[in-house]
Legacy VTK file of the C-alpha trace (Angstrom):
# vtk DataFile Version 3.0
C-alpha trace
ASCII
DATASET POLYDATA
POINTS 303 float
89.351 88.865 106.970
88.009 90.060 103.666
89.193 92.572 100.898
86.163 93.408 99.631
84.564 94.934 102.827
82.374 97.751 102.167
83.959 101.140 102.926
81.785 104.484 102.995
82.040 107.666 101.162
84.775 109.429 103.469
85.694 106.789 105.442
89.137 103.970 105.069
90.104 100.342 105.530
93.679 99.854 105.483
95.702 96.425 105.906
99.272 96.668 107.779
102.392 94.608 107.969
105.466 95.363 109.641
108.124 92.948 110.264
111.802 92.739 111.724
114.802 90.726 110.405
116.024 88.120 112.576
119.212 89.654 113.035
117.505 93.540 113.676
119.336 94.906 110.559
116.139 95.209 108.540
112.859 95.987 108.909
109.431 97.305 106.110
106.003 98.079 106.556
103.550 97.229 104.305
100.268 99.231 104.458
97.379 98.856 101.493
95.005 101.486 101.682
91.302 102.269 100.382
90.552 105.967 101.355
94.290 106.932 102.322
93.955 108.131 105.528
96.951 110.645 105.546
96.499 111.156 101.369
96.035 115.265 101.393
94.055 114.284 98.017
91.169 112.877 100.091
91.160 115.460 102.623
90.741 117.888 99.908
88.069 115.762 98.468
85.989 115.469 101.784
85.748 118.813 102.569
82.447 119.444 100.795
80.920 116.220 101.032
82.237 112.699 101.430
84.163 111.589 98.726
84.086 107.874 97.552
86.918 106.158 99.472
87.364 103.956 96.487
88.882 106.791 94.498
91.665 107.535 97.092
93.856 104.414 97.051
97.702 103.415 97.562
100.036 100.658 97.925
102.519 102.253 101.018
105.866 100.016 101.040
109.000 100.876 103.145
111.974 98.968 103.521
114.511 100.340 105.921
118.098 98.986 106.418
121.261 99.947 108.853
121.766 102.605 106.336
119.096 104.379 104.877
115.973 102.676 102.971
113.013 102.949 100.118
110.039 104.694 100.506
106.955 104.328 98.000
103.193 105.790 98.260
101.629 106.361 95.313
97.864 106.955 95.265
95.774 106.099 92.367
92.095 105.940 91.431
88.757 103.867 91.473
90.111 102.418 87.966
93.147 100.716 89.711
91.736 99.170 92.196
90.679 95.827 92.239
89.366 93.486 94.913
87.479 90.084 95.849
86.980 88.558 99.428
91.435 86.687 99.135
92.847 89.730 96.551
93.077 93.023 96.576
94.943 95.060 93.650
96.217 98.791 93.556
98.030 99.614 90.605
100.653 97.056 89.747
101.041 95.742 93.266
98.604 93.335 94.926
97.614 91.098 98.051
96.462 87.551 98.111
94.900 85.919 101.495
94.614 82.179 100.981
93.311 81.737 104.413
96.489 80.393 105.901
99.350 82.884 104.050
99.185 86.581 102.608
101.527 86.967 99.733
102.408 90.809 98.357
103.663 91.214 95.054
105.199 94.714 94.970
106.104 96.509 91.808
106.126 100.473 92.654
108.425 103.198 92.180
109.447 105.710 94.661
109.231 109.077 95.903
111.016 111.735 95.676
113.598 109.548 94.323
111.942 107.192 91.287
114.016 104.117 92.309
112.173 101.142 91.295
110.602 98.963 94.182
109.985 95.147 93.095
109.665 91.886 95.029
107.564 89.527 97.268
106.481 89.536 100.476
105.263 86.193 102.267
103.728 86.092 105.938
102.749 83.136 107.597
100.554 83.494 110.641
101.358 81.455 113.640
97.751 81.600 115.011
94.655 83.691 113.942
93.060 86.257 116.133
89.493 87.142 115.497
88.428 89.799 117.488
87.646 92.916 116.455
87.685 96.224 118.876
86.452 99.726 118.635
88.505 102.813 119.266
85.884 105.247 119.697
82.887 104.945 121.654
80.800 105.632 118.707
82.469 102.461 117.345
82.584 104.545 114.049
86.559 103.093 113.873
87.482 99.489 114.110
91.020 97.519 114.522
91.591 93.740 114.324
94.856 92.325 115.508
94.394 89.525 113.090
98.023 88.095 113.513
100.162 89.127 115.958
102.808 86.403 115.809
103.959 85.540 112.450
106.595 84.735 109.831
108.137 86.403 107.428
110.223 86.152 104.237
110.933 88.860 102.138
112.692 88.628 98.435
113.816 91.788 96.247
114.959 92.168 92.915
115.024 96.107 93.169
116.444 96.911 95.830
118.297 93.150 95.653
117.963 91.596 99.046
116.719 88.956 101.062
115.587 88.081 105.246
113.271 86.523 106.553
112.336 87.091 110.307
108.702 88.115 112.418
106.377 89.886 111.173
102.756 91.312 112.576
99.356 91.806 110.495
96.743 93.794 111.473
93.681 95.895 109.900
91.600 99.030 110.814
88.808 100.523 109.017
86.801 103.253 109.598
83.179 105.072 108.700
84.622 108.724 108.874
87.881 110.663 108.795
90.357 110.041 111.402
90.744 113.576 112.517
86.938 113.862 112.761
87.544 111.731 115.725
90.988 111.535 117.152
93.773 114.299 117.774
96.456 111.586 118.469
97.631 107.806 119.517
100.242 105.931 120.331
100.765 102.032 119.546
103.070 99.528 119.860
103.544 95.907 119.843
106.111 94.070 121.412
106.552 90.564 122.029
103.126 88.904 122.997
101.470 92.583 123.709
99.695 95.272 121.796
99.200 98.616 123.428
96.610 101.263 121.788
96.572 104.224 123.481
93.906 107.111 121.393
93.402 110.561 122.859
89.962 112.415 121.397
89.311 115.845 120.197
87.315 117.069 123.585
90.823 115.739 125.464
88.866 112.338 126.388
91.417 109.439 126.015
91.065 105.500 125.736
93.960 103.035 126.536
93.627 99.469 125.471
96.222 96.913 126.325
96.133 93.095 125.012
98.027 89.874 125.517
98.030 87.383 123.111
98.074 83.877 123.394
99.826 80.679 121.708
96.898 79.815 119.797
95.543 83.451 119.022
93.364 84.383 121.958
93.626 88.199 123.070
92.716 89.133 126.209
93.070 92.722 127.902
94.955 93.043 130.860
95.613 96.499 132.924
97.695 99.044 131.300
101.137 100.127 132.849
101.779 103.483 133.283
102.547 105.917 130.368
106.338 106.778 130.153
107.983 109.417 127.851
110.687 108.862 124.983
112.834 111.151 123.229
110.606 113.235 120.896
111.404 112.940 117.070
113.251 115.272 115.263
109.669 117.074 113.850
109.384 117.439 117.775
106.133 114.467 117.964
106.124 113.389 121.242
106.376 109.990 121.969
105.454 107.863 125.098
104.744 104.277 125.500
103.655 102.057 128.236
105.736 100.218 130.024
106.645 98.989 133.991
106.925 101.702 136.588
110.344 103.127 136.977
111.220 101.053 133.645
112.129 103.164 130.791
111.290 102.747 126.966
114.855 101.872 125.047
114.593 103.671 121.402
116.510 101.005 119.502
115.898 102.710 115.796
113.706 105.483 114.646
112.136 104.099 111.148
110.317 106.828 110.158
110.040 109.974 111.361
107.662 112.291 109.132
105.876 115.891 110.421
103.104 114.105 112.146
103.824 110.345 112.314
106.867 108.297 113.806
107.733 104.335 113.838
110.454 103.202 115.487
111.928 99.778 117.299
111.626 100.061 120.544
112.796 98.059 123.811
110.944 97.596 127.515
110.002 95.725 129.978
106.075 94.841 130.717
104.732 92.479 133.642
108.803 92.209 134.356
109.406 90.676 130.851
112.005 92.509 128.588
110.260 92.958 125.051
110.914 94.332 122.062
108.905 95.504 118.894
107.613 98.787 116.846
106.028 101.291 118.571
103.953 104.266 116.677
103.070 108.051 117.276
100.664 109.932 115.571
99.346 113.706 115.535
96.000 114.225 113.388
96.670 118.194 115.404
99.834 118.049 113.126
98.381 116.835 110.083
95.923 119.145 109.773
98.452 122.222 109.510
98.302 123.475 105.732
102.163 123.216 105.259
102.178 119.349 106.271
99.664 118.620 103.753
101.214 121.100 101.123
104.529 118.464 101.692
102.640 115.354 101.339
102.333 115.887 97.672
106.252 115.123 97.587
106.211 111.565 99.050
102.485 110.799 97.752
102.904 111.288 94.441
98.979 110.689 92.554
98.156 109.230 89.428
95.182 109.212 87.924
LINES 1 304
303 0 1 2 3 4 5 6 7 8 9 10 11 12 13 14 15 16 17 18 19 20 21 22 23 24 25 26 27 28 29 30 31 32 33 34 35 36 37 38 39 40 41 42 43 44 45 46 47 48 49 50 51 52 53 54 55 56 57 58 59 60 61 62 63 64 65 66 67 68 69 70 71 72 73 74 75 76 77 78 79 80 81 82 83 84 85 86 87 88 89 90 91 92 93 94 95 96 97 98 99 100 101 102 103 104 105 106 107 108 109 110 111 112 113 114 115 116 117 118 119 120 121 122 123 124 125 126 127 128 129 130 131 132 133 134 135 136 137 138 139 140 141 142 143 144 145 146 147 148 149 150 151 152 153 154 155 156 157 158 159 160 161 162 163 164 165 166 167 168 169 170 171 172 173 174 175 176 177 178 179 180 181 182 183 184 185 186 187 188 189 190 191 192 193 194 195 196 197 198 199 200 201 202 203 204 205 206 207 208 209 210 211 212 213 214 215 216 217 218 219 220 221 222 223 224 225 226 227 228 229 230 231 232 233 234 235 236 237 238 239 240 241 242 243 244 245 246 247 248 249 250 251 252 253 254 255 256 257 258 259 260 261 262 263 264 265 266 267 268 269 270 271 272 273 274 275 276 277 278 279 280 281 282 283 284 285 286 287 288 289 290 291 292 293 294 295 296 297 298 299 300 301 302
């Protein structure tokens, strides 16, 4: 896992966290981006020719609790960003990958309420997964499930607070716009499984379902059948795999934005009950001009 990967003009790498309290009261995600996938800044940028990914980058932090949470996505430029093979910088919040631990240090401010967002964020992988698979057959989009079992300890000064609890870490990256190549997908991990299910533009579809091992290993196994869930209140649909006749328990919804949902979810798999985050996301939504004329809102830009 490196920071300093080379990304091209147009295209993204991005570097997710999301993590669960032990007691299921609290939850974040933790994305850092280069070439903000859903920034309506880069879209704008790209529509000419590609623009330099570099210039399009944010720090995206959520914390969510029983009752309500912080949100924080602010984009900056080329001249905030900073980044070496174990760091990566954005602003005034960074990542450090010592080869055994990644540490966040947050300090942002959020949107559309400027409440200050400040503390540390500490996962420990259990085991390391190498593998890296392609979503497209033009393996022009790449994901790495580079620790699907970890620890996690989380400590706030603004908002005050601190868990500690499970956490996953994973990465994608990309040589070209998401919605040049997908109209949707739906993903979820729960308890030793990740299931990636992408539908393409020409109504092609891929479904990829993994189950990871004690010490890391990943190997795909045959998907269960797709089975609906209550659609979010921007009306995304939502299904998830899961056992035949078994249905898919929505414990929380996270987030639920005009073309993207997370939520905590609860199933059984190969008999086993499981629980994790599960994800839906419409690129057919996100290209409508009044989503991205919102954006602006929670993505505030500087520089």
């Amino acid at each position: 896992m490196r920071f300093d990967r080379p990304v091209k003009p147009g295209g993204y790498a991005w570097w997710y966290v999301d993590a669960i309290s032990a007691d299921g009261a609290q939850a974040l995600t933790l994305i850092a981006f280069i070439g903000s996938v859903f920034s309506p800044y880069y879209t704008w940028a790209n529509r000419q020719t590609p623009a330099p990914a570099e210039n399009f980058c944010a720090m995206n932090v959520a914390l969510y609790q029983r009752r309500g949470g912080f949100w924080a996505m602010t984009e900056r430029g080329a001249a905030k960003l900073q980044r070496s093979a174990e760091a990566l910088r954005i602003g005034p919040s960074a990542l450090h990958w010592d080869g055994a631990v990644l540490t966040a240090e947050i300090d942002e401010r959020c949107a559309p309420l400027p409440r200050r967002l400040r503390g540390r964020i500490t996962v420990r992988p259990r085991a390391m997964q190498a593998q890296v698979f392609h979503l497209d057959a033009g393996q022009r989009h790449r994901w790495q499930p580079i620790a699907p079992d970890a620890t996690v300890e989380v400590s706030f000064q603004n908002p005050a607070m601190s868990w500690s609890g499970q956490a996953y870490f994973d990465s994608n990256d990309g040589d070209v716009p998401l919605a040049q190549d997908f109209s949707s997908w739906h993903w979820a991990r729960v308890g030793n499984k990740i299931l990636y299910d992408v539908e393409y533009p020409d109504g092609g579809s891929q479904d990829l379902a993994l189950v990871i091992a004690a010490d890391g290993t990943a190997t795909q196994f045959v998907a269960p059948p797709q089975q609906k869930m209550p659609p979010t209140l921007w009306r995304i649909q939502r299904q998830m795999r899961a056992d035949s006749g078994q249905d898919v328990q929505l414990l929380k919804t996270l987030e639920d934005a005009p073309f993207y949902a997370r939520s905590m979810v609860a199933t059984r798999i190969a008999g086993e009950r499981l629980t994790g985050v599960h994800e839906s996301l419409s690129l057919r939504r996100f290209a409508a001009p009044w989503v991205r004329a919102l954006l602006p809102f929670r993505m505030p830009r500087l520089g």
